[in-house]
C-alpha positions as CSV (number, residue, x, y, z in Angstrom):
1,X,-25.6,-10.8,-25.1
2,X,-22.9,-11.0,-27.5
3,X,-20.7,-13.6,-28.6
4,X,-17.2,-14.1,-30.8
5,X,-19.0,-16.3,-33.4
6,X,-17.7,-16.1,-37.1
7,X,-20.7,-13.5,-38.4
8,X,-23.1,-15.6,-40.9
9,X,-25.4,-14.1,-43.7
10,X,-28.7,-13.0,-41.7
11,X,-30.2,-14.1,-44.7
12,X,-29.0,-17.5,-45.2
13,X,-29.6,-17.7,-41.7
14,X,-32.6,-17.1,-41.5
15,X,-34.0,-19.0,-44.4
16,X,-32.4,-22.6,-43.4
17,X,-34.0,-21.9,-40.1
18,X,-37.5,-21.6,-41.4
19,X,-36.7,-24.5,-43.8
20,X,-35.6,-26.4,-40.4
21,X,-35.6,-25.4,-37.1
22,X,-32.0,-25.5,-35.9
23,X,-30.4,-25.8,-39.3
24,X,-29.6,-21.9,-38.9
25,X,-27.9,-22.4,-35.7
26,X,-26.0,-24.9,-36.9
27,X,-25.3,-23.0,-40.1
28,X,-23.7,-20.1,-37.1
29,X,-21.5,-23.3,-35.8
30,X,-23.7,-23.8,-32.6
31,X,-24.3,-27.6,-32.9
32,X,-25.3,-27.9,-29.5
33,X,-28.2,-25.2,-29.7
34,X,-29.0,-26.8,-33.1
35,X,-30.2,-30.4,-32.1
36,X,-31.7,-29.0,-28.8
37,X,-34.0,-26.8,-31.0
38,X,-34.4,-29.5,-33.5
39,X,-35.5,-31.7,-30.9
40,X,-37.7,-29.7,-28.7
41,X,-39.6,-28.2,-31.8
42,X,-40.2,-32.1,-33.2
43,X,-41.3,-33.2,-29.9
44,X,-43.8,-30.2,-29.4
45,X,-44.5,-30.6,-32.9
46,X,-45.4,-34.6,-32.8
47,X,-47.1,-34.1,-29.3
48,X,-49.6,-31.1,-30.4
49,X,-49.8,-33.4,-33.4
50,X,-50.7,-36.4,-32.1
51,X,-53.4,-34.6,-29.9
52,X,-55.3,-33.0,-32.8
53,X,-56.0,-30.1,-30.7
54,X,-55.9,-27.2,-32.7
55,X,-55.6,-24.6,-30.5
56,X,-51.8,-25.9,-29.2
57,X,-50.6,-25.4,-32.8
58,X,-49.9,-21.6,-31.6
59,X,-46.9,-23.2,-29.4
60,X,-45.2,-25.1,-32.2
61,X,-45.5,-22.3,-34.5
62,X,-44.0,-19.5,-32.3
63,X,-41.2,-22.2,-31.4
64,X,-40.8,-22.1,-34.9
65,X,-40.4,-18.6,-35.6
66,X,-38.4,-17.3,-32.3
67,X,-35.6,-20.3,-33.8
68,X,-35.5,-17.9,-37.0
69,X,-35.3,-14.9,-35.1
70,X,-32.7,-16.5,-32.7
71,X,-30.7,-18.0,-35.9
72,X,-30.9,-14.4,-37.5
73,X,-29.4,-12.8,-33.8
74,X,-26.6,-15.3,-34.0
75,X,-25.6,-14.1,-37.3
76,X,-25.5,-11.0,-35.4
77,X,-22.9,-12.3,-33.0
78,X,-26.1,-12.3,-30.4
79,X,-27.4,-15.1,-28.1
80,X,-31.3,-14.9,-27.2
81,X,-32.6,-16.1,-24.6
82,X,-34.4,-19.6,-24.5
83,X,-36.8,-18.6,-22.7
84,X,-39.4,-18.0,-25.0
85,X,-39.6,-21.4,-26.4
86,X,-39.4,-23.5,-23.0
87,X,-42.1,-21.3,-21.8
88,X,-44.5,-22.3,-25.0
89,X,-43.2,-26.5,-24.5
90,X,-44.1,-25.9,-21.2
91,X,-47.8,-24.4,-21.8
92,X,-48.7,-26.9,-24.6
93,X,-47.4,-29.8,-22.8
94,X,-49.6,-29.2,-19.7
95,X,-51.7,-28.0,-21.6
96,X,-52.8,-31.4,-23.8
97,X,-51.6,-33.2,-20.1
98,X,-54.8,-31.6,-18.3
99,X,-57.1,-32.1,-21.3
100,X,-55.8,-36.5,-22.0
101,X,-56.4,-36.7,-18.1
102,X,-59.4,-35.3,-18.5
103,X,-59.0,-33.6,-15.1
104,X,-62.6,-32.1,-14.2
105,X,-63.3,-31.1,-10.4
106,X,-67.2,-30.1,-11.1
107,X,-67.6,-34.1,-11.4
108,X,-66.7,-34.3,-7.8
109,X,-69.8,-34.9,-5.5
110,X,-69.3,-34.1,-1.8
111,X,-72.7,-36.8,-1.5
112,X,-70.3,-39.4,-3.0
113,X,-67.2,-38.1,-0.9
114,X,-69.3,-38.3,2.7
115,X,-70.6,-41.7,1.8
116,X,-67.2,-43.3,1.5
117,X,-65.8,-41.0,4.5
118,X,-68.7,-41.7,7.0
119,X,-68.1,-45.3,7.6
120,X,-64.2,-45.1,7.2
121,X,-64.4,-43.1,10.4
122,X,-65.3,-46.5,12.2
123,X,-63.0,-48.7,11.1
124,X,-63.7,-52.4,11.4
125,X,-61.0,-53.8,14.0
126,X,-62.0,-54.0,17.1
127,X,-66.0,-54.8,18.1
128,X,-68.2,-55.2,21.3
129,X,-67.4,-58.0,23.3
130,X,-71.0,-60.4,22.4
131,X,-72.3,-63.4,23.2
132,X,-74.2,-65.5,20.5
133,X,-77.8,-67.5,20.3
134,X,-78.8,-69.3,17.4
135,X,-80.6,-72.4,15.9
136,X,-81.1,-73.7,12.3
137,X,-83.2,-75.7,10.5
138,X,-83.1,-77.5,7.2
139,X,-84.7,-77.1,4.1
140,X,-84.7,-78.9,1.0
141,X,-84.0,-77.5,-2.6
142,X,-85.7,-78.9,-4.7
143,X,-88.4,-80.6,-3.7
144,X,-88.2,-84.2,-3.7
145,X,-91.3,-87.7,-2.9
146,X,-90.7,-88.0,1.2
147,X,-88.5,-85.0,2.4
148,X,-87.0,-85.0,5.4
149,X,-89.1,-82.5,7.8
150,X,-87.8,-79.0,8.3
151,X,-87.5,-78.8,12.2
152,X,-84.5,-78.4,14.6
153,X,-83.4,-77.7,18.2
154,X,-80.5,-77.3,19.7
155,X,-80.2,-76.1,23.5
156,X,-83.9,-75.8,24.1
157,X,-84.5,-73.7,20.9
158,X,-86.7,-75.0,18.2
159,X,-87.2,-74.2,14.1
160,X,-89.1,-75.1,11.7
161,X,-90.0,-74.4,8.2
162,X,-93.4,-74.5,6.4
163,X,-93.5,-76.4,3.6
164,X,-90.4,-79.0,4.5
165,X,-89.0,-78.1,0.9
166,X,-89.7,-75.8,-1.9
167,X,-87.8,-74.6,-5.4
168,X,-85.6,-71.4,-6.3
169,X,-87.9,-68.2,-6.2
170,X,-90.9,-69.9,-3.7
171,X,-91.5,-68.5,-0.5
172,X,-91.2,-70.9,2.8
173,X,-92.8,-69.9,6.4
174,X,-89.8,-70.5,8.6
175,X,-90.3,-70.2,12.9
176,X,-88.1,-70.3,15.8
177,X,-89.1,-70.6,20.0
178,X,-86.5,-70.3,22.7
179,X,-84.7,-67.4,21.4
180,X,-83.9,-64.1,23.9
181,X,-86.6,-62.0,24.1
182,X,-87.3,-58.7,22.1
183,X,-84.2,-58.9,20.7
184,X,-83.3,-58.2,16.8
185,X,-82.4,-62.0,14.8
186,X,-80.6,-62.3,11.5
187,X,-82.3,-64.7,9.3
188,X,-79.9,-65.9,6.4
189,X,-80.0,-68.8,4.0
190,X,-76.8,-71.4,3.4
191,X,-76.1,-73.3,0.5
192,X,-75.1,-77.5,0.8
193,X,-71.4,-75.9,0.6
194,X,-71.5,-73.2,3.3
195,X,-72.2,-70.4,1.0
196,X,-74.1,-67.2,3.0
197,X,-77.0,-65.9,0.9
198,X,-79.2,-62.8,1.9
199,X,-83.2,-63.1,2.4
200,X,-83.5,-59.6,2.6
201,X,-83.9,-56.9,0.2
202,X,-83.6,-57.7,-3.5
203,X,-81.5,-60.6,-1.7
204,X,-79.2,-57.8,-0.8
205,X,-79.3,-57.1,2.7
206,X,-79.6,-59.1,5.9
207,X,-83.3,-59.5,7.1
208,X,-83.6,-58.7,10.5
209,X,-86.6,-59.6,12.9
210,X,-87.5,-58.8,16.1
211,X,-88.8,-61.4,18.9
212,X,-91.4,-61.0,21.0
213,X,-91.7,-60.7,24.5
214,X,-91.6,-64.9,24.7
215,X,-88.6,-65.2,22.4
216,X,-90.1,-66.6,19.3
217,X,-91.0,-64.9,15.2
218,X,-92.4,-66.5,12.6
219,X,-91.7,-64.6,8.7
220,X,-91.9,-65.6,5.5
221,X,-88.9,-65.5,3.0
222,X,-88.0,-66.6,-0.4
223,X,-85.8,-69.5,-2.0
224,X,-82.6,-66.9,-2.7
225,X,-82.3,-67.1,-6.8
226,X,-78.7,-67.7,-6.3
227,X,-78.9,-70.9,-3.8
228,X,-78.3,-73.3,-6.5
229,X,-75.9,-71.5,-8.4
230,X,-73.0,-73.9,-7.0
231,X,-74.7,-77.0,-7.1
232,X,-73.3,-79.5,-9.9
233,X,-76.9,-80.6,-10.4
234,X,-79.5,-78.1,-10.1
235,X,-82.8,-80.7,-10.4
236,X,-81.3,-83.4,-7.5
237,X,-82.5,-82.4,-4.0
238,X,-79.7,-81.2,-1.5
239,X,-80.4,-79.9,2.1
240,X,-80.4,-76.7,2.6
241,X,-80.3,-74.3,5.8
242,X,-82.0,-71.6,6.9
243,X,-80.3,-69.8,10.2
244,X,-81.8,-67.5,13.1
245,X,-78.6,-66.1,15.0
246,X,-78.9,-63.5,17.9
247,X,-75.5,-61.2,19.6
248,X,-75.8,-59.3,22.6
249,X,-72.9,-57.0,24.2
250,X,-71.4,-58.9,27.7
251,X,-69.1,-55.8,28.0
252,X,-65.5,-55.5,26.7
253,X,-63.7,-55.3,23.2
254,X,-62.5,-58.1,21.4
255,X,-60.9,-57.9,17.2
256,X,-63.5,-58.5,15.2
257,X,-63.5,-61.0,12.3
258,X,-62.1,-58.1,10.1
259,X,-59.4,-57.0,12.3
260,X,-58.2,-61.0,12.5
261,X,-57.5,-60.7,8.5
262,X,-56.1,-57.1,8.8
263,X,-53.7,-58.6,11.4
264,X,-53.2,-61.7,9.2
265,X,-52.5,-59.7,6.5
266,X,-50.1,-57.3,7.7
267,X,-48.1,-60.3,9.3
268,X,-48.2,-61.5,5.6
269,X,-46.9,-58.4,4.4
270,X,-43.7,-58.2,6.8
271,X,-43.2,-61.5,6.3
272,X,-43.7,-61.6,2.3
273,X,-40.8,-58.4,2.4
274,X,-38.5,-60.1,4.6
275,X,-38.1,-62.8,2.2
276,X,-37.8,-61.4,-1.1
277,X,-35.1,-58.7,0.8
278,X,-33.5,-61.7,2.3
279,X,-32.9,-63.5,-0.8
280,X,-32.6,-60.7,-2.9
281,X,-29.4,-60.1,-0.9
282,X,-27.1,-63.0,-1.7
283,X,-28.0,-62.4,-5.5
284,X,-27.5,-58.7,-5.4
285,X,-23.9,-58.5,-3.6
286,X,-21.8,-61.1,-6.0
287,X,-23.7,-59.2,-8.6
288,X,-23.2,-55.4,-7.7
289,X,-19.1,-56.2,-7.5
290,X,-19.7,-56.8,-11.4
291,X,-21.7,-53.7,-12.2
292,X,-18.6,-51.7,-10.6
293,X,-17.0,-49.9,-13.4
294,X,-13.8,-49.4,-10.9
295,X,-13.4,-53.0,-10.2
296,X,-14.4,-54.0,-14.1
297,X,-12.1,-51.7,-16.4
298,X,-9.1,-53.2,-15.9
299,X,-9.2,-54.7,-19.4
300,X,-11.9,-55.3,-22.3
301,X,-12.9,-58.9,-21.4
302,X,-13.8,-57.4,-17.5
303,X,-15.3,-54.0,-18.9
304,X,-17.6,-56.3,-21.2
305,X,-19.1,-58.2,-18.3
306,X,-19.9,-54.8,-16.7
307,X,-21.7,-53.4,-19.6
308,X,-23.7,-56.4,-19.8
309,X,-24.7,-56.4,-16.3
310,X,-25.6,-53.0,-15.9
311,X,-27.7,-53.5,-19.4
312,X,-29.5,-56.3,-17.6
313,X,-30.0,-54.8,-14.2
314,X,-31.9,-51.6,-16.0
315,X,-34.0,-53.8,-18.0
316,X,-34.9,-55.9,-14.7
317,X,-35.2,-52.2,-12.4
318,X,-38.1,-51.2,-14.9
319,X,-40.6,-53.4,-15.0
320,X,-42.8,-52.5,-12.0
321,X,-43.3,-55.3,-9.5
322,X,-46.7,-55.9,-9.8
323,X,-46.4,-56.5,-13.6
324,X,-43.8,-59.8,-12.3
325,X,-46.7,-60.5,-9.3
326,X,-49.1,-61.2,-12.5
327,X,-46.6,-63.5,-14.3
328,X,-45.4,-65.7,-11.4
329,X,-49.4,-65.8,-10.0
330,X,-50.2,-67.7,-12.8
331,X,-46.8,-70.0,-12.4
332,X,-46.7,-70.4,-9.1
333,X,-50.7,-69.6,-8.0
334,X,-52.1,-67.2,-5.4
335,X,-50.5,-66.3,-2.6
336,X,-47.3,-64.7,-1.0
337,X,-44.9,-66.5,-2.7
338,X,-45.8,-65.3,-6.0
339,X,-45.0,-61.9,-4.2
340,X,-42.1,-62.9,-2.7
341,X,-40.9,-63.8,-6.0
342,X,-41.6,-60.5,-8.0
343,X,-40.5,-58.6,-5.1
344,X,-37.4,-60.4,-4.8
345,X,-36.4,-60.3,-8.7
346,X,-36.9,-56.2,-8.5
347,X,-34.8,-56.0,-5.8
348,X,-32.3,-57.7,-7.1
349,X,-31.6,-55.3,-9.6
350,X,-32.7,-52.0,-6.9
351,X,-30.0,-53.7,-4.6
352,X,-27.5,-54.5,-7.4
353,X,-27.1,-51.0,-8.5
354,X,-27.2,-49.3,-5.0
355,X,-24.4,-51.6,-4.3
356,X,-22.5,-51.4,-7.1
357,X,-22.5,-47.4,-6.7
358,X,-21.5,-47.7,-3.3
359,X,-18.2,-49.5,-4.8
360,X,-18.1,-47.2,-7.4
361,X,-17.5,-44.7,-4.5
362,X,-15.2,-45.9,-2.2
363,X,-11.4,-44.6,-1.8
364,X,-9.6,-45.8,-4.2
365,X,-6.3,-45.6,-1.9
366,X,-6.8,-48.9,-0.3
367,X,-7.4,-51.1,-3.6
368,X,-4.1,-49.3,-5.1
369,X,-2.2,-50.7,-2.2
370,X,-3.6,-54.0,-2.3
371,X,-3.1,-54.1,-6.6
372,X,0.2,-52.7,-5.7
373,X,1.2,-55.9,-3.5
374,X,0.4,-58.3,-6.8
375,X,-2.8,-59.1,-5.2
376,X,-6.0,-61.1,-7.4
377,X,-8.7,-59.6,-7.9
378,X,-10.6,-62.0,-5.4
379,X,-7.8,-60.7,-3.3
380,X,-8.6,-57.2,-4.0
381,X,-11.7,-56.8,-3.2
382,X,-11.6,-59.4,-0.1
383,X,-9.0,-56.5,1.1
384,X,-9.7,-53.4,0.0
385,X,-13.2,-53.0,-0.5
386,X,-15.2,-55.4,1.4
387,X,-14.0,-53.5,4.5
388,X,-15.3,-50.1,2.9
389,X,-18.7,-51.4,2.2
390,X,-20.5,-53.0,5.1
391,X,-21.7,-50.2,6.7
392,X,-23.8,-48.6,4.0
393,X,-24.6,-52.2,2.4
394,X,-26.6,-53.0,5.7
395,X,-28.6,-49.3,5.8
396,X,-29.3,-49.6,1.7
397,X,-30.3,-53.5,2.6
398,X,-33.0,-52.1,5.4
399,X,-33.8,-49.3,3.6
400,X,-35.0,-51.8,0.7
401,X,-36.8,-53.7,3.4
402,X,-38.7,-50.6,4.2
403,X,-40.0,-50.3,0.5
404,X,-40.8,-53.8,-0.5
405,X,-42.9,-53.4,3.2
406,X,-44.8,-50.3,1.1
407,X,-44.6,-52.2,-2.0
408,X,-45.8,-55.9,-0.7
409,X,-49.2,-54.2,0.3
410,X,-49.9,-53.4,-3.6
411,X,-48.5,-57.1,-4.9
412,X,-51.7,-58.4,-3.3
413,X,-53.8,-56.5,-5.5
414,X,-53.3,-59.6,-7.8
415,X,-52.8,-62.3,-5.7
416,X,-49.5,-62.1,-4.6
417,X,-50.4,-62.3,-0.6
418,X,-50.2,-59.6,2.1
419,X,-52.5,-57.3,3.3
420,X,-53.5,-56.0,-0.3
421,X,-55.0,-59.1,-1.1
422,X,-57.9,-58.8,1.7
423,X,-58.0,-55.2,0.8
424,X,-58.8,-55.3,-2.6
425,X,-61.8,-57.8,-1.7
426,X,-63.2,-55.5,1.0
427,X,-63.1,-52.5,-1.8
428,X,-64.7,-54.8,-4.4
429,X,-67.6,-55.7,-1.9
430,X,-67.7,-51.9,-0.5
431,X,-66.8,-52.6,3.0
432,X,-65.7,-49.6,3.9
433,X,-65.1,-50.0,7.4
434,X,-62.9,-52.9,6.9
435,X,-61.0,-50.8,3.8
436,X,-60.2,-48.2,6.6
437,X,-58.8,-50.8,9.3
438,X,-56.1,-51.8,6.9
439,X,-55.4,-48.4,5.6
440,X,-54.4,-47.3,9.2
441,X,-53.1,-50.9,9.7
442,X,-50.6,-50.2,6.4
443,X,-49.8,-46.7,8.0
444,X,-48.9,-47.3,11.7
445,X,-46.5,-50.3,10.3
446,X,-45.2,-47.8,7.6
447,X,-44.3,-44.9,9.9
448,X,-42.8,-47.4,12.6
449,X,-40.5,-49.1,10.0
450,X,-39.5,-45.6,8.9
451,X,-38.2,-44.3,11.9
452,X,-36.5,-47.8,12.6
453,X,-35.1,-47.7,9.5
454,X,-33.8,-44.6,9.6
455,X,-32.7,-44.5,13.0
456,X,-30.4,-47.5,12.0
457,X,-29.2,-45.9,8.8
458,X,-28.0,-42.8,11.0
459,X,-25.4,-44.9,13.0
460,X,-24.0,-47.3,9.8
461,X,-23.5,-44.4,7.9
């Protein structure tokens, strides 16, 4: 390719180029090609740099020496292709991106992968329809002169517990009578302030005993080492229990305990997005007609303002959501209206600027007529663009709702309410089956506010 540049010296060319990359091109008058060059061989240079990989020093140096070959051409009156050096960016820059993510697919274990699957295929939402049997009886930790004895009944069914107290770590004979017949019992221990504790174990799984054929068991289990790490005073004597609870199917389905908070928290979530859309509204409107360069240039007081604004709404639009959630959990405390908050302040801004752009884009025909009547500029947009605007500032508004709905479910990560907040405890505790009930709790509401969404945005715009 040939061009109608002044010819250069090759020579002179050449050399400023390999002093610095670009200088040659610029020396041939192609500014332009001069700072790109300069600029892509710095970054490449800095990245491969900062890396300390050796090996990617090949793409900084052949960057280097295609720019004297190109600055050379130019002196020519020739143009060569780019190619070359984008190609090389591209390589080192993937390159050092796969090695800093350390992406590695040989640590992947298929024994690990069908763990996590296998109970996510049964997720926890709905459960067999049961009926419940159970009895307690007391226990006191520690022991203390004249405790009260460890025996209960309720309903016809009786417990007791052998000694009538005992300290963390002993072992206590516990028996119940009256229960249903050859059917498996759950035997757990509870803390003075409600706190479920595991006997089985390691203290890390239910213990489960079977009946006999008359309805009673008798086992032995073990002060859990945790059941006094609530009390305010571990050496005063507080009552303890010890529970025996049976479930048998009665036919039917009902939600289980799990699928209550899934609910719970998905109402949470459309309700946590409703609000920070609602009042992000009646911020982002009076705001967006600010951040319209057409409305704000008609002189340098009004052109000011709009620099200023749109300044402020990028600095708000890029700090992510949940980094807000964490500042306003601590003002505010837990819950969904530190989410509605955050949510509400980034879409502000998201809101601001899709409105503003919409003014931005109007036809201009019907604010010349109104400007052209001697009209205010209150007057102006009351006339000529208010009547322009509704229509696509009621499909951006739902379409906003629709991604604080996506976005409210990751605000409760840190305590800003929703569904994300129940989710993140049932990963922490590894209940998998509960972490699948709100994933396809999160998706069903996701795909159905979608197509509402979109359906609605069809026939306003």
């Amino acid at each position: 390719m040939t061009d109608n540049t002044t010819r250069r010296s090759p020579f002179l060319s050449g050399l400023f180029s390999a002093i610095v990359p670009g200088a040659g091109q610029l020396y041939n008058g192609q500014r332009y090609r001069a700072t790109a060059i300069l600029v892509g061989a710095l970054v490449v240079l800095g990245m491969v740099v900062w890396y300390g990989e050796p090996f990617w020093y090949i793409s900084p140096v052949i960057i280097w020496l295609w720019n004297i070959w190109d600055a050379v051409s130019l002196s020519a009156g020739r143009t060569r292709s780019i190619l070359a050096p984008v190609l090389f960016s591209l390589l080192a820059t993937y390159g050092i991106g796969w090695q800093v993510v350390q992406i590695n697919f040989k640590s992947a274990s298929i024994e690990r992968a069908v763990q996590i699957v296998r109970p996510m295929l049964r997720p926890d939402f709905v459960t067999l329809r049961t009926e419940k049997n159970s009895i307690w009886v007391p226990v006191q930790v520690p022991c203390a002169p004249n405790p009260p004895k460890a025996e209960n009944e309720i309903n016809g069914i009786k417990a007791f517990a052998t000694p009538n107290c005992a300290s963390v770590g002993e072992t206590v004979i516990v028996s119940a009578s009256g229960l249903w017949p050859d059917t498996e019992t759950q035997v757990w221990w509870q803390t003075p302030i409600g706190d479920p504790k595991m006997l089985g174990e390691n203290e890390a799984a239910m213990l489960v005993i079977k009946t006999d054929s008359s309805g009673s068991l008798t086992t032995t289990i073990r002060v859990p080492s945790t059941a006094l790490a609530a009390a305010p005073d571990p050496t005063l004597p507080f009552q303890h229990r010890v529970y025996f609870e049976q479930f048998r199917p009665i036919g039917g389905f009902v939600i289980s305990s799990n699928g209550r908070y899934v609910l719970q928290g998905m109402t949470e979530t459309l309700a946590l997005a409703l609000m920070a859309t609602t009042l992000s509204i009646f911020l982002a409107i009076p705001i967006s007609f600010l951040a319209a360069r057409n409305l704000m240039s008609a002189n340098p007081l009004t052109f000011g303002i709009y620099v200023v604004v749109r300044t402020i709404l990028n600095i708000v639009r890029s700090i992510e959501p949940l980094i807000v959630a964490i500042i306003f959990v601590v003002i505010v405390g837990l819950g969904p209206f530190a989410g509605v908050i955050a949510l509400a302040i980034h879409s502000v801004a998201a809101l601001a600027k899709l409105y503003s752009e919409v003014i931005e884009g109007i036809d201009p025909g019907p604010i010349e007529a109104v400007r052209a009547t001697g009209a205010t500029w209150v007057q102006t947009v009351r006339y000529g663009v208010v009547p322009q605007i509704v229509p696509p500032f009621t499909a951006f508004t739902i379409y906003r709702w629709d991604i604080n709905v996506r976005s409210s479910t990751i605000i409760g990560f840190v305590g800003g309410g929703g569904i994300g907040f129940f989710l993140i405890q049932w990963i922490q505790i590894n209940d998998l089956r509960a972490v699948s009930a709100a994933f396809i709790a999160i998706a069903v509401v996701v795909i159905v506010l979608d197509t509402i969404s979109a359906k609605v945005r069809e026939r306003l715009v």
